[in-house]
C-alpha positions in Angstrom: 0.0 0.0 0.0 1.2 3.6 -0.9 1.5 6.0 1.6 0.2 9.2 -0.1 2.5 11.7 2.0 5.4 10.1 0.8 4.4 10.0 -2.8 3.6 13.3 -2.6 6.7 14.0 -1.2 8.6 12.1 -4.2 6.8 13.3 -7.1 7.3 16.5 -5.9 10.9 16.4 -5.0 11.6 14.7 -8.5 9.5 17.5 -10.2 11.6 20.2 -8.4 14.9 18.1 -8.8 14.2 18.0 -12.7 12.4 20.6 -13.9 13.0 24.1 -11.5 16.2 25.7 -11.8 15.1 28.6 -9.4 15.7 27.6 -5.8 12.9 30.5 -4.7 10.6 28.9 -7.3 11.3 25.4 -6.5 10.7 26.7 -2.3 6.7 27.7 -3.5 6.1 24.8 -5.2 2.8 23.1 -3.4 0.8 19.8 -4.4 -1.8 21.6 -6.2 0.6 24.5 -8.3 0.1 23.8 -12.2 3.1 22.2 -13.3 2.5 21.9 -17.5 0.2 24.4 -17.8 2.3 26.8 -15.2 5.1 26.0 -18.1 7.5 24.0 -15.2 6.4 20.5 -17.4 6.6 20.7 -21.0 5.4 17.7 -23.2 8.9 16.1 -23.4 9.4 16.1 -19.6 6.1 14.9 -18.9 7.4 11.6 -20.9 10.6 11.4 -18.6 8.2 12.3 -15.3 6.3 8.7 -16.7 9.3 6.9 -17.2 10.3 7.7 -13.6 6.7 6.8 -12.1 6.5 3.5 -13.8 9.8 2.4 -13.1 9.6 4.2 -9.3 5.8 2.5 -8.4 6.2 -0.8 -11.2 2.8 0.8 -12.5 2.3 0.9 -16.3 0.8 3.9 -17.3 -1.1 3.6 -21.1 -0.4 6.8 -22.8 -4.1 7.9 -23.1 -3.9 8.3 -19.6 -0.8 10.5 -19.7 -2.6 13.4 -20.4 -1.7 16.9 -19.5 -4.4 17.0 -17.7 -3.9 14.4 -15.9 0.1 15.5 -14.5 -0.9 19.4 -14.4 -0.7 19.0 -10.7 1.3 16.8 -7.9 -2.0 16.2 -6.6 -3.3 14.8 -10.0 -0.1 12.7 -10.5 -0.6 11.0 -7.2 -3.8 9.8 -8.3 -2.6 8.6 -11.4 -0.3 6.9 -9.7 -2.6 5.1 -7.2 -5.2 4.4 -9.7 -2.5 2.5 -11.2 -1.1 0.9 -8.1 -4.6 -0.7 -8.0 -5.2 1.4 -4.7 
């Protein structure tokens, strides 16, 4: 079973690892701030963000789920995630 803090806790650590460069920026990111429609995910890192989930949680994601919509937010990604997980 998943515990949701500390996926929350990973995605968002990977997302500010990855994709923020500003360390002010990377300090106000929260669980529900838009990450590809904000412009901190673009299209190509949203494929390497999957790679890492799958390979992290051993979930396989279809690409009709790996929507934009569906990785805009932390919060959205940890669904995704235990959806997957079968949780």
């Amino acid at each position: 079973m998943l515990d949701e803090k500390q996926l929350k806790d990973t995605v968002l650590a990977y997302v500010k690892d990855e994709y923020v460069e500003d360390e002010e920026e990377a300090d106000e990111l929260t669980p529900d701030t838009p990450l590809i429609s904000g412009g901190i995910v673009d299209s190509f890192s949203m494929v390497s963000l999957k790679v890492f989930l799958e390979k992290r949680y051993q979930i396989q994601i279809p690409d009709a789920d790996a929507t934009p919509q569906s990785f805009d937010t932390v919060n959205k990604i940890v669904e995704l995630v235990k959806r997957f997980k079968g949780e």
